[in-house]
Each structure stands twice: as structure tokens, then as C-alpha cells.
N, C-alpha and C positions, 0 to 999 in steps of 0.2 A: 584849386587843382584843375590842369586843364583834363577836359572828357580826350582819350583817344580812341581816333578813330583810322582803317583801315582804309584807302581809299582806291577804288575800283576804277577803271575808264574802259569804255567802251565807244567804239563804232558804230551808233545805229544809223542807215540810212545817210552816214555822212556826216553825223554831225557828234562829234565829240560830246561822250556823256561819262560823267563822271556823279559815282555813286561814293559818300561815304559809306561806312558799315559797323556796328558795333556788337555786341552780344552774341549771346550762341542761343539756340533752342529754334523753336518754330517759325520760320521767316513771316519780316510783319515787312510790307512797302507802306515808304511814307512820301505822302506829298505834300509840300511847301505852297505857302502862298504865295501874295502879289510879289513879294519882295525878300531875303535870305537877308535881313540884316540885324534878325536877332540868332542866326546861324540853329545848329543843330545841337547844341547841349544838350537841349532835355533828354533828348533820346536816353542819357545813362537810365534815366528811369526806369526803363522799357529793357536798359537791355540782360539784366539779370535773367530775364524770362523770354527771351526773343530775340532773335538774330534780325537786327532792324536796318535795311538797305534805306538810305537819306538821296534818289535822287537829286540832281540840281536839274531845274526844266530847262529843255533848249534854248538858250541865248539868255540865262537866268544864273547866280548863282559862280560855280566852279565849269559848267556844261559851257559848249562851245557855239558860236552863233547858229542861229536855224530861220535865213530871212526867207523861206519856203513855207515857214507857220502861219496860216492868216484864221485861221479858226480851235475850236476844240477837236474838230474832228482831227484834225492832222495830229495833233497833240496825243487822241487816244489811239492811231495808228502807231505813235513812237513809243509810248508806253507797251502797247503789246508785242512792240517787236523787242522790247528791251526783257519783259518776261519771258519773248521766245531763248533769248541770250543767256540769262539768269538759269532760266532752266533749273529752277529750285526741286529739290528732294519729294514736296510736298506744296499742298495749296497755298499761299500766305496769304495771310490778314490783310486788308486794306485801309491804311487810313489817311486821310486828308484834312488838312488847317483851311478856313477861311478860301481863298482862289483852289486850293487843294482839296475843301473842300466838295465844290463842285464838280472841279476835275474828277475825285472818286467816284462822285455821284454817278454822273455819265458813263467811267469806266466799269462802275461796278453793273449798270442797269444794260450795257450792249455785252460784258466778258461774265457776268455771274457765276458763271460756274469753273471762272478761272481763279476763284475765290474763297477763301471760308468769311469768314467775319468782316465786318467793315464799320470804324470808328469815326464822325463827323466831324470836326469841332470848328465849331461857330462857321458851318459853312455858308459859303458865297451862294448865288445863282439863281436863288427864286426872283430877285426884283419883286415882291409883291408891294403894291400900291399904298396898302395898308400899314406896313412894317417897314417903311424906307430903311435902307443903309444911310451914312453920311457919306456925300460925295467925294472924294480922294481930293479933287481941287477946291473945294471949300473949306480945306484946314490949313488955316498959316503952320508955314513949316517949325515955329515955337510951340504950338500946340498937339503937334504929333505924338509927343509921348503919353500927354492925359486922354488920345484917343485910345490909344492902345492899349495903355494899363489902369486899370481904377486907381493903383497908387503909381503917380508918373514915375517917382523915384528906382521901380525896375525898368524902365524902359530907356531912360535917362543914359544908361552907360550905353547903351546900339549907339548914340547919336555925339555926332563930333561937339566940344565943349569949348573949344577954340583954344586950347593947351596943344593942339597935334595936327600940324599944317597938312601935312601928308597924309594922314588919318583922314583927315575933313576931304581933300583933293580925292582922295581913291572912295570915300563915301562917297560923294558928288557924282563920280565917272559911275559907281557900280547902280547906282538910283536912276541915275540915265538910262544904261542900257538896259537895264530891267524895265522902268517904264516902258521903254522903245517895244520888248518884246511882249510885255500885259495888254498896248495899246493893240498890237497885232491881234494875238488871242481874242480882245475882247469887239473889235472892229464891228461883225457881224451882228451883235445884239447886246453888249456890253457885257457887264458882268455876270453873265447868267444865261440862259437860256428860257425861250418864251413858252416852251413845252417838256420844262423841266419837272414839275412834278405829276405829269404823264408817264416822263421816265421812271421816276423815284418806284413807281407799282411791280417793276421789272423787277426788284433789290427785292429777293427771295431772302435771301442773308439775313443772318440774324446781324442785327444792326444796334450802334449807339448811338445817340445823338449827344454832344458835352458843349453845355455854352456858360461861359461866365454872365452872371445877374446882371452888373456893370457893365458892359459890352454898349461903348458909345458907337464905335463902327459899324457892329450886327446887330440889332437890338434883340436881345433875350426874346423878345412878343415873336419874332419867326420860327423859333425852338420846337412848339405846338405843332407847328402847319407841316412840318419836318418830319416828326412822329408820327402824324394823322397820316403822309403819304406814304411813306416805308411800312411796306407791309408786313416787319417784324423787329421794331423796332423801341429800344425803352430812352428813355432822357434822363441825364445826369443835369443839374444846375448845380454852377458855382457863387455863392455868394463870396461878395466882396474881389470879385473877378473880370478883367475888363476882356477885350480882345485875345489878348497873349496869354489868357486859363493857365496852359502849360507850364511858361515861364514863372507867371505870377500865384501859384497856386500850383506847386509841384506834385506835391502830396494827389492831386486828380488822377496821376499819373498810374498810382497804385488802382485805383477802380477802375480806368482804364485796363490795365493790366488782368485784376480779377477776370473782366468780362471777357478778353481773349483767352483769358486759360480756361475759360467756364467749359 
């Protein structure tokens, strides 16, 4: 069954942004990682209990170019102009995947109190030394699915099988321009920031942290250091859960759920 979804566009600052939306109840923002190409399904999970806004990030996604991005900062000025737009009823939830989840990080430690709750998973941004990520160019493009999923077999359908010329062509084009705009973003100090969890002490928020066990892209070992600097925050682990928790592990989605309605 396909998930429907509602879909929003907006003018921020110039740059065509377009919001799916699902659910009704207490608005929750979501942010997307490096790449939209396992799209926005999960959300139904979420949306029995939450009215869940799916930006696409500028030059990312459904969102329309933004060659004005060259860091996070710019990034967290368009998100809060897009909150000023939104103008929701009440505080919403904040949560971020992987590159989102850093972006939260940041958003949530300079706008906290534009915020109730804020949900992590397997987020981007520390770089610690100790806990390397796998580098993005070090994975033959055949073995992208078993980074992603501990069973490649869910990740497998995102990626073109060579049965769909046009499928493959518009994968290819949207992996382009998405890199195009991550390289921007991440120009400055890469994936992350170097005085990121200095930030993290700022996140008053009652906070989650959710990482799959199997996580070859994040390694699970960063999870700890996550918790130790969020000053109110508890950790979910998923076994048998690579990168994509969400997709590959839906059922999370309900304990997610619990802790924003707590």
C-alpha cells in the first residue's frame, strides 16, 4: 500500500521548499539524511500519534536548489525560517536520521526552546577518532545496500536492478545532485562539527538516542558518547539493525513513538 502524503511548498529565503505531511496530533519535524532515497514511508508509523512534517533539505530531495548553502549554519537559518512559516499550534518534536541527525543536534542546541522532545538516530557529526564512520567513497557502489541494512535484502529495492533504464537514469541524476549539495554542507569540516559535543550540553530536552547494533556506516560504539553529552538523554539499541533502524526495524518506530507522547 502506498503511505499518502500531503504535500506543502514553501518560499524560504528563495528557495522552494517542499514539506511532505502525514498524521494528525502534536507536530513532530523530521530530518532527512545525506540522501532521500529510501524516501519517507516510515513516517506512517509516527503518524497515528503526530502530525509529522518530512522536509526535503535545500537542493536535496523534492526542495528546490540553494547554491547559497556552504555550511550548517545557513542550513539552521532556513530551518528556522521555515518554523517561522509553519507557525505550528504548539512546540514540535524534533527529529533527525544520520546527516539529520546532526542537523537536529545543532538546531536543537542554538533554538531549544523552540522545541519539546528531540529523537537522534544513528546521528552524523561527532567524527570521533575512536568510533570512525565508513567513509561514503570507500564503498563500491554494489555494496551500498549491506552498509545500510544488516539484511541488504531491505535496502535492495531503493537501488536500480537494471530491469528500469529510467529508474536507474533519474537514480543517478537525484544521487548527483544530492551529493552536489551534502559536499556544500559539509565543505567546512565534513560531516560534523569539531565542537559538536560542546553543543550537545546546550540540548536541555529531554532527548533519545536510537541506533541499530549492525550500523556499519555509524558504528553503534558512538551511541555512549551521544548520551554521556546530552544532558537528558536515554538510548534505545536495535539489534539486528543496520543504518536504516527505521526501515529495517519498524516496530522501533512504536518506542519512538512512546517517548514523544511520555
Amino acid at each position: 500500500m502506498t503511505t499518502t502524503f500531503e504535500t506543502l511548498e514553501y518560499d524560504i529565503g528563495g528557495v522552494k521548499t517542499v514539506v511532505k505531511a502525514i498524521g494528525s496530533g502534536k507536530p513532530l519535524i523530521f530530518l532527512h539524511g545525506a540522501a532521500t532515497l529510501e524516501g519517507f514511508d516510515f513516517a506512517e508509523g509516527l503518524a497515528d500519534r503526530f502530525r509529522v512534517f518530512l522536509p526535503s533539505h535545500p537542493g536535496m530531495g523534492f526542495s528546490g536548489p540553494a547554491p547559497h548553502i556552504t555550511g550548517m549554519a545557513d542550513l539552521l537559518v532556513h530551518y528556522l525560517n521555515l518554523l517561522d512559516v509553519l507557525d505550528l499550534p504548539e512546540l514540535p518534536h524534533l527529529m533527525g536520521f544520520s546527516m539529520g541527525g546532526w542537523m537536529a543536534s545543532e538546531l536543537a542546541a542554538v533554538a531549544r526552546d523552540r522545541f519539546d522532545r528531540v529523537v537522534l538516530v544513528a546521528p552524523a557529526g561527532l567524527n570521533d577518532p575512536a568510533h570512525p564512520g565508513t567513509p561514503l567513497d570507500q564503498i563500491a557502489p554494489q555494496d551500498f545496500p549491506g552498509y545500510l541494512a544488516h539484511d541488504p535484502a531491505v535496502a535492495l529495492p531503493y537501488f536500480p536492478d537494471g530491469s528500469d533504464a529510467a529508474f536507474a537514469e533519474a537514480f543517478g541524476a537525484d544521487r548527483a545532485r544530492e551529493g552536489e549539495a551534502v559536499g556544500r554542507l559539509c565543505h567546512p569540516f565534513g560531516m560534523g562539527h569539531p565542537n559538536l559535543r560542546r553543543m550537545l550540553a546546550r540540548i536541555t530536552n529531554p532527548a533519545l538516542v536510537v541506533w541499530g547494533e549492525a550500523d556499519r556506516m555509524l558504528p553503534a560504539s558512538q551511541a555512549p558518547l551521544w548520551v554521556a553529552a546530552l544532558p537528558a538523554a536515554t538510548l534505545i539499541t536495535v539489534p539486528d539493525a543496520g543504518h536504516l533502524v527505521l526501515q529495517e526495524k519498524p516496530e522501533t518506530l512504536r518506542r519512538i513513538g512512546d517517548f514523544l507522547a511520555a
